[in-house]
C-alpha positions in Angstrom: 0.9 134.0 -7.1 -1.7 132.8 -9.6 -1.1 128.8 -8.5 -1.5 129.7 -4.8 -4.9 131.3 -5.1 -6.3 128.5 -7.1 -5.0 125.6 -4.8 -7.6 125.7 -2.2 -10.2 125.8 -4.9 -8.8 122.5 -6.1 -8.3 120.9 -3.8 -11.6 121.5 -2.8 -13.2 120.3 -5.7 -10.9 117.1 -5.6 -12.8 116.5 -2.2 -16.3 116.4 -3.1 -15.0 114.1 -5.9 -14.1 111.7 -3.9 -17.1 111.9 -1.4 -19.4 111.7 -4.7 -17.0 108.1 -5.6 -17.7 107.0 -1.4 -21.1 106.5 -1.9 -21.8 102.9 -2.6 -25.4 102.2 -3.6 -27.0 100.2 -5.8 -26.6 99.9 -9.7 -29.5 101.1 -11.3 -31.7 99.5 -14.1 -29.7 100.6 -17.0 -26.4 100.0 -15.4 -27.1 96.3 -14.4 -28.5 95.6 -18.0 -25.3 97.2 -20.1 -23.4 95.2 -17.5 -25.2 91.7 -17.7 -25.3 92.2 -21.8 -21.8 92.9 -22.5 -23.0 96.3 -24.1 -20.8 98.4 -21.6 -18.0 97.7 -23.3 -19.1 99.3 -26.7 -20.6 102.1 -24.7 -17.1 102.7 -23.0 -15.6 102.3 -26.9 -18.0 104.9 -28.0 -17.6 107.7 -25.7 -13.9 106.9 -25.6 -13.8 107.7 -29.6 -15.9 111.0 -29.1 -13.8 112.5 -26.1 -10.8 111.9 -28.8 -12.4 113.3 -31.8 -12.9 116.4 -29.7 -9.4 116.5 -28.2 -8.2 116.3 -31.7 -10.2 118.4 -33.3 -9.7 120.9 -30.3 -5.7 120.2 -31.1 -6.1 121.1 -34.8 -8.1 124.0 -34.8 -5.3 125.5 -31.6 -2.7 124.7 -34.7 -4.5 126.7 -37.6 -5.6 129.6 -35.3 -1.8 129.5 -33.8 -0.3 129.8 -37.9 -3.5 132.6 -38.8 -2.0 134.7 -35.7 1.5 134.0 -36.7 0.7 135.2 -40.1 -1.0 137.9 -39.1 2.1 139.4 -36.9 4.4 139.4 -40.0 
């Protein structure tokens, strides 16, 4: 019942995505400098490497509160 009430809320949001992704302008300044240096890349490498120190970290400390609850129940 849950699922159906959220749907139109997604799907929603999943449109003004893509009409955010339709407008074509311009790269900016910064943009067309990473680009034309190569430094995208290792910007790319960067936040990639944060987003999945967070997701593990996030998956770690879901573990140790999952054992402290499981401990706590005996």
């Amino acid at each position: 019942m849950r699922t159906i009430r959220r749907a139109p809320a997604f799907l929603l949001g999943m449109l003004m995505t893509g009409a955010t992704f339709a407008q074509g302008s311009a790269p900016g300044w910064l943009e067309e400098q990473l680009y034309h240096s190569g430094k995208i890349n290792t910007v790319i490498a960067v936040v990639t490497v944060i987003i999945a120190g967070i997701g593990l970290w996030l998956f770690r400390m879901d573990r140790r509160i999952a054992r402290m609850e499981a401990r706590t129940k005996k």
